[in-house]
C-alpha positions as a Markdown table, in Angstrom:
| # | Residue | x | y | z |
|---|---|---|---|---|
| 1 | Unk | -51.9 | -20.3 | -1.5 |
| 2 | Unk | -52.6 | -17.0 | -0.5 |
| 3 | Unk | -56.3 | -14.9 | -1.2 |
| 4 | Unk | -55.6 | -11.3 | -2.2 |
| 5 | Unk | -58.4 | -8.5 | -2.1 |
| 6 | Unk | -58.6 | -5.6 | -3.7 |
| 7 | Unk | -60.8 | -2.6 | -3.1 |
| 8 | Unk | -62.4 | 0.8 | -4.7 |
| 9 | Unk | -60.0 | 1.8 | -6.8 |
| 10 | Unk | -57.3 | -0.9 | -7.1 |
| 11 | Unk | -60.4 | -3.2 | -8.1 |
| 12 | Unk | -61.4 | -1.7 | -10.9 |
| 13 | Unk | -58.0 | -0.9 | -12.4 |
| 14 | Unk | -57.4 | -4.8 | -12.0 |
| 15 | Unk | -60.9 | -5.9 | -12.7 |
| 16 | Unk | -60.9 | -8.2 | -10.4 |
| 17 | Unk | -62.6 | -8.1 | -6.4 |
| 18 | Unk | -60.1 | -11.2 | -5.2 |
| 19 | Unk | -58.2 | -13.9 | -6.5 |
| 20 | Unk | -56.2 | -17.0 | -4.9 |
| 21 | Unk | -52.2 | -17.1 | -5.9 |
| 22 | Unk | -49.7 | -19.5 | -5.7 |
| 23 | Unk | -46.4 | -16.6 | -4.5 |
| 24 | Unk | -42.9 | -17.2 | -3.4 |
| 25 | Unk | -42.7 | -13.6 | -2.5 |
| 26 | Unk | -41.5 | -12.9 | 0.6 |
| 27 | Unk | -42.7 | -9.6 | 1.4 |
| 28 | Unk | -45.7 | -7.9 | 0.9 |
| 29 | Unk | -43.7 | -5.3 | -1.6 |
| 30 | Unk | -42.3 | -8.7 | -3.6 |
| 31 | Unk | -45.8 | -9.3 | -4.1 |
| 32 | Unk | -46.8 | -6.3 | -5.6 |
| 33 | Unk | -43.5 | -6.6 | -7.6 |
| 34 | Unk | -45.0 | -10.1 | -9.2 |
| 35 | Unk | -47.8 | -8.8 | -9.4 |
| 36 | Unk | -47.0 | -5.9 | -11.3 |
| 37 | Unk | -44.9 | -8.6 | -13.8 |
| 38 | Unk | -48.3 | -10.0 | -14.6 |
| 39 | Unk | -50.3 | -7.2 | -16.6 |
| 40 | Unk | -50.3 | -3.7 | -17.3 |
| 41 | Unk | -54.0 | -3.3 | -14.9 |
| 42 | Unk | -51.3 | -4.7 | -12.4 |
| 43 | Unk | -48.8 | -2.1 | -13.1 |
| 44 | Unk | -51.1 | 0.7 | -13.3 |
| 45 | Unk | -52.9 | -0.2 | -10.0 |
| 46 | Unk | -49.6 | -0.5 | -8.1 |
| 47 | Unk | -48.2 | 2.1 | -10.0 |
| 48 | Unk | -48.1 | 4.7 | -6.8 |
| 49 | Unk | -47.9 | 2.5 | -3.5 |
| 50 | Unk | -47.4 | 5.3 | -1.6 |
| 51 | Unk | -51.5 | 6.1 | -2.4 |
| 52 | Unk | -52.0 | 2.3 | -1.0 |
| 53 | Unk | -52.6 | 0.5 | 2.1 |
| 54 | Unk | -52.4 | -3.1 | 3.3 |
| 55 | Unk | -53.9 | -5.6 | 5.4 |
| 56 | Unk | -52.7 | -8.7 | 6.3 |
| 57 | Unk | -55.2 | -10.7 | 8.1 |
| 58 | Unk | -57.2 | -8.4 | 8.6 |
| 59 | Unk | -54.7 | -6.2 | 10.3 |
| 60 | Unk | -52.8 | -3.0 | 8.4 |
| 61 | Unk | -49.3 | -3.8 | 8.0 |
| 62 | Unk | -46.4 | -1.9 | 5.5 |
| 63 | Unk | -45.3 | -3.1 | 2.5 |
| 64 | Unk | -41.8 | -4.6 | 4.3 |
| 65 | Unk | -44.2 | -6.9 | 6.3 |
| 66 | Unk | -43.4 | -10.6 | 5.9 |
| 67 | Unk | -46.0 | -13.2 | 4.2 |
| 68 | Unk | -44.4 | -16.3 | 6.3 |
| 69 | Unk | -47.9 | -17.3 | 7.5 |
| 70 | Unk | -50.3 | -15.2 | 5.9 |
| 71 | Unk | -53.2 | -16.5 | 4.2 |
| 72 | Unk | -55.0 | -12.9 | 3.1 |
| 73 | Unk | -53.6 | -9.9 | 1.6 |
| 74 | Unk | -55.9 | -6.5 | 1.2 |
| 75 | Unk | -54.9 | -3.6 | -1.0 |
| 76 | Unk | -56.8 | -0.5 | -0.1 |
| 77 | Unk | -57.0 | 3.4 | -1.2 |
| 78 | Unk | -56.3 | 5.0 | 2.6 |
| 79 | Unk | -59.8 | 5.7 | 4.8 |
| 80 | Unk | -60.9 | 9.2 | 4.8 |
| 81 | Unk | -62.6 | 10.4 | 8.3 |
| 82 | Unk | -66.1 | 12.1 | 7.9 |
């Protein structure tokens, strides 16, 4: 099982804060392919990973990043310095 987050954006297109999955992916991007399978809010949130970031752990991470191990994904609009 793995717990997957979402925030600001990616939240509210999913309507969801978290949820715990049961994933064979192997990837963080094989994930978001899945996920993407599930529901249109899936699709439309993932729609544009290039305007996304990941955490895994706690720790950022690119979408080729392996989830051998992992026990929390984040998906995240990038941080804007101010």
């Amino acid at each position: 099982m793995i717990d997957v987050l979402y925030f600001a954006w990616v939240r509210e297109r999913i309507g969801l804060p978290r949820e715990r999955l049961e994933t064979s992916a192997a990837t963080v991007a094989d994930l978001v392919a899945e996920l993407m399978a599930r529901e249109d809010r899936y699709a439309a949130a993932f729609a544009d990973v290039s305007a996304l970031r990941v955490a895994l752990d706690q720790e950022l991470a690119s979408f080729a990043a392996p989830l051998k191990g992992v026990r929390e994904v984040a998906f995240f609009p990038p941080m804007t310095g101010g």
